[in-house]
N, CA, C and O of each residue as an XYZ file, in Angstrom:
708
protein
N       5.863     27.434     26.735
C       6.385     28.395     25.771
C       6.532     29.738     26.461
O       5.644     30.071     27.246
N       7.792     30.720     26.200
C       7.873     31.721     26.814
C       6.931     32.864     26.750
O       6.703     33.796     27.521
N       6.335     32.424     25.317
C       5.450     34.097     24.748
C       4.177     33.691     25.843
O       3.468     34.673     26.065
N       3.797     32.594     26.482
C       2.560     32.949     27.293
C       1.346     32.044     25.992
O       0.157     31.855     26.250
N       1.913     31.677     24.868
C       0.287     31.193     24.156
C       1.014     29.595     24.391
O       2.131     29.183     24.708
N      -0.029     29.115     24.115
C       0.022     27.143     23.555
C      -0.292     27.120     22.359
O      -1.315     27.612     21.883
N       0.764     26.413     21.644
C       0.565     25.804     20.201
C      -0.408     24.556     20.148
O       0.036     23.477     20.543
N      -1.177     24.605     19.873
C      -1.943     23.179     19.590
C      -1.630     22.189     18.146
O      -2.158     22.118     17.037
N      -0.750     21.655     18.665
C      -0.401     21.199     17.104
C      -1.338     20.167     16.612
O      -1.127     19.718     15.486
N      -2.086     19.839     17.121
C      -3.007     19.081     16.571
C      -3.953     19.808     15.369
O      -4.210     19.502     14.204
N      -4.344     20.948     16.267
C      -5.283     22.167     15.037
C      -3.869     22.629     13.961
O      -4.459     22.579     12.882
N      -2.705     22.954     13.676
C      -1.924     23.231     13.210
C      -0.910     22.114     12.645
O       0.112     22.439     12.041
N      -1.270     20.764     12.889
C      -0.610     19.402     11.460
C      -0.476     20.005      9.898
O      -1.268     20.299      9.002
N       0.718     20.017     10.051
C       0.756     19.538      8.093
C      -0.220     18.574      7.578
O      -0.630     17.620      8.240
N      -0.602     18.863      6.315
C      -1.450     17.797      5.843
C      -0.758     16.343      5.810
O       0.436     16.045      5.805
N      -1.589     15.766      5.794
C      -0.713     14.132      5.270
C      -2.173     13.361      4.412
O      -3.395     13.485      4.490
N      -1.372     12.679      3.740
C      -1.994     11.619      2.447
C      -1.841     10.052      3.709
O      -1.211      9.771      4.729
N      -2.878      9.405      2.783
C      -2.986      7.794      3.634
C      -2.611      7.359      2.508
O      -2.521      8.307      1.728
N      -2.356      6.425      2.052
C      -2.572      5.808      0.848
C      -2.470      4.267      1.444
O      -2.198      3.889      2.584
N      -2.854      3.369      0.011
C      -3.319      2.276      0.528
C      -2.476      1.269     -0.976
O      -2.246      1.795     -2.065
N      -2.203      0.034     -0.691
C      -1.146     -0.722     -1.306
C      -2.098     -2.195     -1.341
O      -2.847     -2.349     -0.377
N      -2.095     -3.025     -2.168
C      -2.543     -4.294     -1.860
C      -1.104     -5.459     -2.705
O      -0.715     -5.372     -3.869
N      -0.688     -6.288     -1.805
C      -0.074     -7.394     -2.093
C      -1.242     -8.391     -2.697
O      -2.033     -8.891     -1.896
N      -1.355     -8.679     -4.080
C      -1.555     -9.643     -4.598
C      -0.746    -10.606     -5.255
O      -0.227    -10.568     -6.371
N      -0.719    -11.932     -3.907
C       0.028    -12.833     -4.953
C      -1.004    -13.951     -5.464
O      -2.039    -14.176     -4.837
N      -0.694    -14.581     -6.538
C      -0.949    -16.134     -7.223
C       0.429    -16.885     -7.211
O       1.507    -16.492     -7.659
N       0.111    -18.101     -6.566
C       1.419    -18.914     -6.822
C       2.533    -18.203     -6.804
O       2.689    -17.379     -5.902
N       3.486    -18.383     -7.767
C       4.908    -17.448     -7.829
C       4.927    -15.987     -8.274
O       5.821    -15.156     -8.434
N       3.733    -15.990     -8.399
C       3.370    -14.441     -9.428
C       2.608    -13.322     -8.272
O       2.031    -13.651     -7.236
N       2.784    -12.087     -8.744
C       2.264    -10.841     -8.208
C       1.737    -10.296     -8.807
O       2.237    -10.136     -9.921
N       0.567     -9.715     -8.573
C       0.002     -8.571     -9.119
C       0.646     -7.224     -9.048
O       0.817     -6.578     -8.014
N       1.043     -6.806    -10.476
C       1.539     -5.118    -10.828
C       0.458     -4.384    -11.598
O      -0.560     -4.760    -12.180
N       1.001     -3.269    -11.411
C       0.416     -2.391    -12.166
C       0.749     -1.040    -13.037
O       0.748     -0.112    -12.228
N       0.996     -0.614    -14.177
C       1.540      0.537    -14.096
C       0.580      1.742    -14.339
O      -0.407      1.974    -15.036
N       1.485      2.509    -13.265
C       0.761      3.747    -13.156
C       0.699      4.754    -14.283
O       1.790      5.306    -14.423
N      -0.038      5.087    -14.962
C       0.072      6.427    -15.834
C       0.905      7.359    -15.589
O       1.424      7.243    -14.479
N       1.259      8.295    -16.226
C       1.785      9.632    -15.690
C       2.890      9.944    -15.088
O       3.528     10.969    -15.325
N       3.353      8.645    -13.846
C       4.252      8.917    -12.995
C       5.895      8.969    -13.660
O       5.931      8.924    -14.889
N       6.779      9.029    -13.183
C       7.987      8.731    -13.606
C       8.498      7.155    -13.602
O       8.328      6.253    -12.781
N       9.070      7.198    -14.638
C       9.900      5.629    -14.651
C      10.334      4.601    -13.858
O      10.186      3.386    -13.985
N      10.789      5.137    -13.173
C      11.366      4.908    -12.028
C      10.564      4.405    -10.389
O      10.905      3.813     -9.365
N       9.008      5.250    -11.092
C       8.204      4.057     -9.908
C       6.746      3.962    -10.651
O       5.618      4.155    -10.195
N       7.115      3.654    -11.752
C       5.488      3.551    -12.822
C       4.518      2.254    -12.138
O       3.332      2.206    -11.812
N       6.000      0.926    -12.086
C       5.550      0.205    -11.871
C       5.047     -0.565    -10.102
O       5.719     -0.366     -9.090
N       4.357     -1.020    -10.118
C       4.284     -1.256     -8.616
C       2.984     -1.704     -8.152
O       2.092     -1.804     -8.995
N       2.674     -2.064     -6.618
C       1.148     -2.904     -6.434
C       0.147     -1.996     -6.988
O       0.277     -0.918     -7.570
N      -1.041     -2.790     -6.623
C      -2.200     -1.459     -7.030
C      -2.679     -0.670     -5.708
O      -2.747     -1.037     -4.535
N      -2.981      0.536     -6.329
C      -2.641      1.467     -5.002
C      -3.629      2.659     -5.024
O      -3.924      3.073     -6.145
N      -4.172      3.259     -3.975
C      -4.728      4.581     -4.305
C      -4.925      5.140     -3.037
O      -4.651      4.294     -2.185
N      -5.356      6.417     -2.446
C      -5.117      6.993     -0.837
C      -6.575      6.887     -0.951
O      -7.298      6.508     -1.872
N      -6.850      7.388      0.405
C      -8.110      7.396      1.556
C      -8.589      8.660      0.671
O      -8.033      9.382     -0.156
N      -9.944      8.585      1.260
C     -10.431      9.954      1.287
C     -10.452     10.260      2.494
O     -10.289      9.341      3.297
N     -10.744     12.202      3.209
C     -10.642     12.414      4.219
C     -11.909     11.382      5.428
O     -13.114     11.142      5.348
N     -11.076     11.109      6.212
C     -12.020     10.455      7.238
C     -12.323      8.687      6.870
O     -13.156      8.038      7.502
N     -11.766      8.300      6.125
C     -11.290      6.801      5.362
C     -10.777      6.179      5.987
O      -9.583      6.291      6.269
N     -11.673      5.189      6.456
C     -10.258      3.855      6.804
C      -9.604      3.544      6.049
O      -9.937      3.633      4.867
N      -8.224      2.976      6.488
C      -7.616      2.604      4.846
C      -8.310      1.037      4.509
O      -8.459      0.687      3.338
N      -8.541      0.528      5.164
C      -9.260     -0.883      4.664
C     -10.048     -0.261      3.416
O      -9.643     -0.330      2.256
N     -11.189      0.333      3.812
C     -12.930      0.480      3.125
C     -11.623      1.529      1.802
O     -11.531      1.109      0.649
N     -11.135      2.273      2.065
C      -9.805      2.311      0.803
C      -9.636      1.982     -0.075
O      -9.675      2.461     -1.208
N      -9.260      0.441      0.629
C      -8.353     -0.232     -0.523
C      -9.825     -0.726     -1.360
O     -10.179     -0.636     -2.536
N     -10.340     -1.175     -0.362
C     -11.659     -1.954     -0.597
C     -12.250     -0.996     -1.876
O     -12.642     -1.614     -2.866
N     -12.323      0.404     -1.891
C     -12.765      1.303     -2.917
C     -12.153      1.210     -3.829
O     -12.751      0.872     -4.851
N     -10.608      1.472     -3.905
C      -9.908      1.299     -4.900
C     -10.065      0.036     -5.396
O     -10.829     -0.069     -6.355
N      -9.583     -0.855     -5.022
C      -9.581     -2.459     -5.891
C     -10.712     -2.436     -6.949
O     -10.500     -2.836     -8.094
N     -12.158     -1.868     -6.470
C     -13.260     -1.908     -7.330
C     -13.349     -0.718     -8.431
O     -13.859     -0.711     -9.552
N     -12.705      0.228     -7.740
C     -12.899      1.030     -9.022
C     -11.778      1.179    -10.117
O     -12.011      1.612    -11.245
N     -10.413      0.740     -9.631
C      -9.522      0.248    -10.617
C      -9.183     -0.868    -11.591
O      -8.734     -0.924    -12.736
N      -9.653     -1.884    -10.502
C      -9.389     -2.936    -10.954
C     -11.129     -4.052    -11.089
O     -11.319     -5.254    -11.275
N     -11.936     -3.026    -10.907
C     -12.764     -3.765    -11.054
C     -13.211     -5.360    -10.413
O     -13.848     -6.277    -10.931
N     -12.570     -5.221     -9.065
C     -12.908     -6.178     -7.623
C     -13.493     -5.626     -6.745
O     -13.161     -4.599     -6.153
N     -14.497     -6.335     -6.586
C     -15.267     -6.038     -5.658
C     -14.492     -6.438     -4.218
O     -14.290     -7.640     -4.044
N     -14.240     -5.909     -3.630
C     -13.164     -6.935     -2.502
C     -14.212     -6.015     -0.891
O     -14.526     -4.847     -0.662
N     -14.372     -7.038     -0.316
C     -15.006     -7.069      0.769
C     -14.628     -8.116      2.165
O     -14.908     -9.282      2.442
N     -13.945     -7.158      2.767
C     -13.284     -7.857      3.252
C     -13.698     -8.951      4.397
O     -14.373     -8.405      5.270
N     -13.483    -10.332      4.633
C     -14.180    -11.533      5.132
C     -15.309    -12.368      4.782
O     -15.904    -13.303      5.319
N     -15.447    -11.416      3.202
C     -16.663    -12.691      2.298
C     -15.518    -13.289      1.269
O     -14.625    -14.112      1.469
N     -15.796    -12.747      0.401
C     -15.014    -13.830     -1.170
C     -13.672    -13.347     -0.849
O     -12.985    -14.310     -1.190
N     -12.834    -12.415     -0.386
C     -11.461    -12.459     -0.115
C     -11.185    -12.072      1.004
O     -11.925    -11.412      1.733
N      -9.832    -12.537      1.300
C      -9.107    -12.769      2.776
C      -7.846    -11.277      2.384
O      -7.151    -11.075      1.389
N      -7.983    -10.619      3.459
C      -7.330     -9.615      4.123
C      -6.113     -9.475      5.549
O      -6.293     -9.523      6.766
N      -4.785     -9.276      4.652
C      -4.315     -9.198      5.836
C      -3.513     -7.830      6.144
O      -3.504     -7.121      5.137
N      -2.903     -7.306      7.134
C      -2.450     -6.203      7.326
C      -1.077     -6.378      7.343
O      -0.805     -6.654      8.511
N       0.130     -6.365      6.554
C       1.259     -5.946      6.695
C       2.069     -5.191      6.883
O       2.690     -5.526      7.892
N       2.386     -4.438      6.524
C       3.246     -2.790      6.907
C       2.596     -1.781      6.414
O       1.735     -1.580      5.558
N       3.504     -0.924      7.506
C       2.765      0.559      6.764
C       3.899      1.038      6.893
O       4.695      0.785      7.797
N       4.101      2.066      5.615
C       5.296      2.760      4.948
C       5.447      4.379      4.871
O       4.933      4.981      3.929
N       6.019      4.924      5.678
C       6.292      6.617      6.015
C       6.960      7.086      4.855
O       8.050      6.542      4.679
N       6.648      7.889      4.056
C       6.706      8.494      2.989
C       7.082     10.269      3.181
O       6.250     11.019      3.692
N       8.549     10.814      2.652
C       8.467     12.000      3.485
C       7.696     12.815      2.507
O       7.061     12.276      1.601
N       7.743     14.159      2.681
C       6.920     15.295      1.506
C       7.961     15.285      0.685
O       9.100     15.373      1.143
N       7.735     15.183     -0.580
C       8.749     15.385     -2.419
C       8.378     16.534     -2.668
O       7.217     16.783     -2.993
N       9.556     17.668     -2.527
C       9.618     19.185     -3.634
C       8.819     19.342     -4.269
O       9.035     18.493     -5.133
N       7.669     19.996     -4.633
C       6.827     19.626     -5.971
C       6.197     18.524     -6.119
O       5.577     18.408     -7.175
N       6.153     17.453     -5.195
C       5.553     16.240     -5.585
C       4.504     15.953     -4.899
O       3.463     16.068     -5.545
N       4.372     15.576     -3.683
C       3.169     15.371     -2.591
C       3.586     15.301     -1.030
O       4.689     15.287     -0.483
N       2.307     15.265     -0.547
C       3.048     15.787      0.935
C       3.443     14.934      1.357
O       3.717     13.903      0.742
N       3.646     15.228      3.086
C       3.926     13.270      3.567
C       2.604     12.682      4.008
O       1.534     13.213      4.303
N       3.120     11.063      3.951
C       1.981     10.367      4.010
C       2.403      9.174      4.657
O       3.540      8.894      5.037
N       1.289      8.454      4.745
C       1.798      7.021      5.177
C       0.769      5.747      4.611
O      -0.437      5.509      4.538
N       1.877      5.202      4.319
C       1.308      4.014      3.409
C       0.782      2.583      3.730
O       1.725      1.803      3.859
N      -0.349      2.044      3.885
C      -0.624      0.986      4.381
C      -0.810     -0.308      3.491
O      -1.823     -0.411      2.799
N       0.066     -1.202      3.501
C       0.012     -2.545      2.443
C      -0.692     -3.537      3.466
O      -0.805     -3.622      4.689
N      -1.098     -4.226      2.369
C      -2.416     -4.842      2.756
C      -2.161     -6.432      2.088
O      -1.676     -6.254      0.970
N      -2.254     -7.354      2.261
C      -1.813     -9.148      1.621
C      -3.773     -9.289      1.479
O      -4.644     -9.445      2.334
N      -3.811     -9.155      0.112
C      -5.271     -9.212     -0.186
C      -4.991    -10.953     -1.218
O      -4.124    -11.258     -2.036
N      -6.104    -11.682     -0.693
C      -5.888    -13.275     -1.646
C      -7.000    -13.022     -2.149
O      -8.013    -12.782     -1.492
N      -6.900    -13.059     -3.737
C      -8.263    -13.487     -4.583
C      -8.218    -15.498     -4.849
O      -7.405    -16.415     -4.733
N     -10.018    -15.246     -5.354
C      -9.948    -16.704     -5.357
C      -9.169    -16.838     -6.937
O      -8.593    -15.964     -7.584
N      -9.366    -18.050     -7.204
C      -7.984    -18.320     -8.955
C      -9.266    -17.722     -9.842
O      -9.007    -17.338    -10.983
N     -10.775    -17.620     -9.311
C     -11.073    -17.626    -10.597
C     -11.626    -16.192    -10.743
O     -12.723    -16.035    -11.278
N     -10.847    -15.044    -10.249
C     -11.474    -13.890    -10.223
C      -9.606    -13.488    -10.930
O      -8.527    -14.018    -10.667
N     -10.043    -12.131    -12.043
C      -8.959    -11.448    -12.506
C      -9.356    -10.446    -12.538
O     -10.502    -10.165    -12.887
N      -8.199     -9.387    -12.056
C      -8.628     -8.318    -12.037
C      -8.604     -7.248    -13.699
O      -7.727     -7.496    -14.527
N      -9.264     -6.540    -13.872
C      -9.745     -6.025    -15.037
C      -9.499     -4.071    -15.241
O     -10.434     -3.329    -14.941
N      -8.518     -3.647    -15.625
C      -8.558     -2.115    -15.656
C      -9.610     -1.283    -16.343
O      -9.987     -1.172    -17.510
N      -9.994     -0.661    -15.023
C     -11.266      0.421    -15.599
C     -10.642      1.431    -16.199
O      -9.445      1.506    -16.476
N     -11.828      2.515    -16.469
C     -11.871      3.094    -17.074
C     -11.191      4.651    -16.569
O     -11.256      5.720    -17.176
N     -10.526      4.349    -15.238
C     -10.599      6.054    -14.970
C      -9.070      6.371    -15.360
O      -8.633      7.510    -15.196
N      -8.682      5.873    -15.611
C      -7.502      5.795    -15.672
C      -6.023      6.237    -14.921
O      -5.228      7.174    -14.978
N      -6.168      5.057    -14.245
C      -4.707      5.870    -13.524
C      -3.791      4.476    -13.634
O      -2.563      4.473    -13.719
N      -4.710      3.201    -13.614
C      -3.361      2.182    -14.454
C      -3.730      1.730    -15.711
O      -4.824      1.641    -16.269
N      -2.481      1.436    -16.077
C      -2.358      1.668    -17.945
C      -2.674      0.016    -18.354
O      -3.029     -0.430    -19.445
N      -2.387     -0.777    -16.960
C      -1.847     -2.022    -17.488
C      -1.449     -2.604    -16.017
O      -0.946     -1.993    -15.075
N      -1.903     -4.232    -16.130
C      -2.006     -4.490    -14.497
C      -1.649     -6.253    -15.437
O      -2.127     -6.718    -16.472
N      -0.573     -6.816    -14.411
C       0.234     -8.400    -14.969
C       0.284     -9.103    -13.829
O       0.132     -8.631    -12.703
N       0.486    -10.174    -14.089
C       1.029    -11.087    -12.916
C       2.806    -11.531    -13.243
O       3.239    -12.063    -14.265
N       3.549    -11.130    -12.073
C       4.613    -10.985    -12.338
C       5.281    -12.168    -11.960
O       4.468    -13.001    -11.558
N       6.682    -12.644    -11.927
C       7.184    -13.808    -11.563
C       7.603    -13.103    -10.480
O       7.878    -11.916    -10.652
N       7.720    -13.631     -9.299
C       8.343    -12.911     -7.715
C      10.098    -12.617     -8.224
O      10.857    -11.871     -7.606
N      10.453    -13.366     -9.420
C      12.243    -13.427    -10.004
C      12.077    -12.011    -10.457
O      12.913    -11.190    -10.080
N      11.141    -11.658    -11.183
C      11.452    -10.754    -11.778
C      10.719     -9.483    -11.445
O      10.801     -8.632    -12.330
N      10.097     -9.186    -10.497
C       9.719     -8.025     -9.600
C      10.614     -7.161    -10.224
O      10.326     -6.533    -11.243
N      11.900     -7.093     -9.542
C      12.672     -5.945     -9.272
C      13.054     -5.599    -10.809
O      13.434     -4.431    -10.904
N      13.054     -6.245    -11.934
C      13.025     -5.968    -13.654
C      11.929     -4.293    -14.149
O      12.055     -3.397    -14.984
N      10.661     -4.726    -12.781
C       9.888     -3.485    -13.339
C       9.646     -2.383    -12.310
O       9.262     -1.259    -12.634
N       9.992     -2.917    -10.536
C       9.704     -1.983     -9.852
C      10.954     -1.715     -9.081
O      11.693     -2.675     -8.864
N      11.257     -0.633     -8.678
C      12.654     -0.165     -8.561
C      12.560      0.863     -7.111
O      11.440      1.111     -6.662
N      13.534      1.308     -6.576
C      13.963      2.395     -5.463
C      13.353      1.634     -4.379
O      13.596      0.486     -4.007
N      12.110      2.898     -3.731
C      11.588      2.225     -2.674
C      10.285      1.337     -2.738
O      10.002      0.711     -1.716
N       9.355      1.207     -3.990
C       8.594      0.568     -4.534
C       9.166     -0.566     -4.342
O       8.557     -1.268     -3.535
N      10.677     -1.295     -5.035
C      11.037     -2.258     -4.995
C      11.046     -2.602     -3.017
O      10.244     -3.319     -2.418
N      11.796     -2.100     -2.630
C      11.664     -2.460     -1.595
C      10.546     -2.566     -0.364
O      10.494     -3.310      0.615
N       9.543     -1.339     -0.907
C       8.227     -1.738      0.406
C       7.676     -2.995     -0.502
O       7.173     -3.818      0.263
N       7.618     -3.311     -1.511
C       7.221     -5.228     -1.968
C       7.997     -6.117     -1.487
O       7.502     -7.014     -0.804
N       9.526     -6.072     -1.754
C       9.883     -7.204     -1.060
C      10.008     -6.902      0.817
O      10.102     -7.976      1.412
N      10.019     -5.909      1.572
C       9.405     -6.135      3.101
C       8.054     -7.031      3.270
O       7.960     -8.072      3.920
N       6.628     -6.112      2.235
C       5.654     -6.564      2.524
C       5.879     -8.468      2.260
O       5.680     -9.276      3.167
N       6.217     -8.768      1.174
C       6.496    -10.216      1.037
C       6.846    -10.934      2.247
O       6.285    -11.939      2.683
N       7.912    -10.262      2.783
C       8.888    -11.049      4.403
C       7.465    -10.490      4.797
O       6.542    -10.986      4.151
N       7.148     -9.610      5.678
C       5.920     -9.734      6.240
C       5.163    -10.800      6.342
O       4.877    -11.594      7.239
N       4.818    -10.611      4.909
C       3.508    -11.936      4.473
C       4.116    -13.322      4.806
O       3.453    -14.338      5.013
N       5.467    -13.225      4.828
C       5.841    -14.901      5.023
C       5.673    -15.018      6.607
O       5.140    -16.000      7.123
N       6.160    -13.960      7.322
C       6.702    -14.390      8.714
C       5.849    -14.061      9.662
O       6.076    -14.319     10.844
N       4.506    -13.303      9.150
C       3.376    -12.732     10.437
C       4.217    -11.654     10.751
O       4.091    -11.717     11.974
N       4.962    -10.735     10.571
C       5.558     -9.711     11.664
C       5.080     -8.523     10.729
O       5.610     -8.437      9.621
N       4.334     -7.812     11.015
C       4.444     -6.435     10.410
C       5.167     -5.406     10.169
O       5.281     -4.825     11.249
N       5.730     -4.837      9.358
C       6.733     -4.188      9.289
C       6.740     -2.847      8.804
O       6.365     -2.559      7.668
N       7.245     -1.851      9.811
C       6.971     -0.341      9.729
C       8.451      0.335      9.286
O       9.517      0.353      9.901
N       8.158      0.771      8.238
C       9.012      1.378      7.110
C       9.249      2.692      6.853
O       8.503      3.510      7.391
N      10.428      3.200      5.906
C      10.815      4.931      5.877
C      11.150      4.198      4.921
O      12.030      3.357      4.740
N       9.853      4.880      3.986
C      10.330      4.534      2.221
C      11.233      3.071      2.097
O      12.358      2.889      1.632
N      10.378      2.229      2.636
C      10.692      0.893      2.210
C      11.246      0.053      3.360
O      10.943     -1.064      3.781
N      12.593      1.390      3.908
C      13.365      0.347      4.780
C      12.938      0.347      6.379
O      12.603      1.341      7.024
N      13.047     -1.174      6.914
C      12.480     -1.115      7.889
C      13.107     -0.166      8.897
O      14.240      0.303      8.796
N      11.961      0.138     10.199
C      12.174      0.844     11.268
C      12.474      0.073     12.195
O      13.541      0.059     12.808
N      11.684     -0.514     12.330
C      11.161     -1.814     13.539
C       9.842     -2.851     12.760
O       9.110     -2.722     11.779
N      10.072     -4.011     13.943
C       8.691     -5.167     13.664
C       7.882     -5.061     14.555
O       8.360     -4.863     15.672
N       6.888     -5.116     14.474
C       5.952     -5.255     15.577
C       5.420     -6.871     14.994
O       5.207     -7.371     13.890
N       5.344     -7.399     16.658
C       4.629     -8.569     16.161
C       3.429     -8.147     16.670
O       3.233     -7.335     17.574
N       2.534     -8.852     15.924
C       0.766     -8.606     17.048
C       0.418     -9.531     17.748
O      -0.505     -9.539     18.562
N       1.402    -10.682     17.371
C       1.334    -11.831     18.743
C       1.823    -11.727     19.828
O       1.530    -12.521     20.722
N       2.882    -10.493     20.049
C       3.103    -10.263     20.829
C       2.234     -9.384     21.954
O       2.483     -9.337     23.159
N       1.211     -8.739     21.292
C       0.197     -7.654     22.108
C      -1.049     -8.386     22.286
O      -1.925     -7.759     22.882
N      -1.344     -9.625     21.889
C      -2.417    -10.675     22.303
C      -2.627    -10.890     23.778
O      -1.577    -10.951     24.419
N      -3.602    -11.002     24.377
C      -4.339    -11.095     25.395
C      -3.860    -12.798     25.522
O      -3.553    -13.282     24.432
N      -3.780    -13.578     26.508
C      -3.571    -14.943     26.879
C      -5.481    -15.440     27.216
O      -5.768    -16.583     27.573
């Protein structure tokens, strides 16, 4: 730099949000949820909530699931965890900063349902037909579900800008022989 100082942009980052996403499917069906408060247009969608500072997003989701939905989810005892995409979210006018979003392919066993607490931030949580997803979740909601889905089918993780992909990373490809 000409003035003679160094910017350290590390001490000087914009804030950013983590947030955390879980793919629940059963059979042909998905787990939704709608959000309180939000606008129409993305009420509906997985169940979801951000990190706190210094949060993995796993122990996250793992927080959220239990305190929303009342699952205990721990990941490699009673449910299986997988990592699918993570979704770049820019800052919204008035809305929140940027962030980045990590979806997660969480399997419950058949005989666990999830149950809305009390704090309220979803109004109402269904199992959806995979036909009719896009009936309740829309823009880029609709679309970081159906990536995470291809994800979940094909092993490739998929890194997203509000839904649409960037690139795949495979992780079979960065495996040790």
């Amino acid at each position: 730099m000409s003035s003679g100082t160094t910017k350290n942009s590390f001490n000087e980052a914009p804030p950013r949000r983590v947030g955390v996403h879980a793919l629940i499917v059963r059979d042909d069906h998905l787990l939704m949820v709608n959000r309180r408060g939000e606008v129409a247009v993305s009420r509906w969608g997985l169940p979801r909530g951000s990190a706190a500072p210094g949060e993995p997003p796993r122990q996250a989701l793992s927080r959220t699931l239990d305190e929303r939905l009342g699952l205990r989810a721990i990941p490699g005892q009673w449910m299986e965890w997988r990592w699918l995409a993570v979704d770049l979210v820019p800052a919204g006018p008035n809305k929140h900063v940027e962030g980045t979003n990590w979806i997660y392919e969480v399997e419950l066993p058949e005989n666990v349902e999830p149950v809305i607490t009390e704090d309220g931030v979803f109004s109402e949580a269904r199992w959806v037909a995979r036909t009719a997803i896009g009936e309740l979740a829309v823009d880029h909601s609709l679309r970081r579900i159906e990536r995470s889905l291809l994800a979940a089918k094909t092993g490739v993780v998929a890194e997203l800008y509000l839904g649409e992909p960037i690139q795949s990373i495979d992780p079979r490809a960065h495996q040790s022989g």
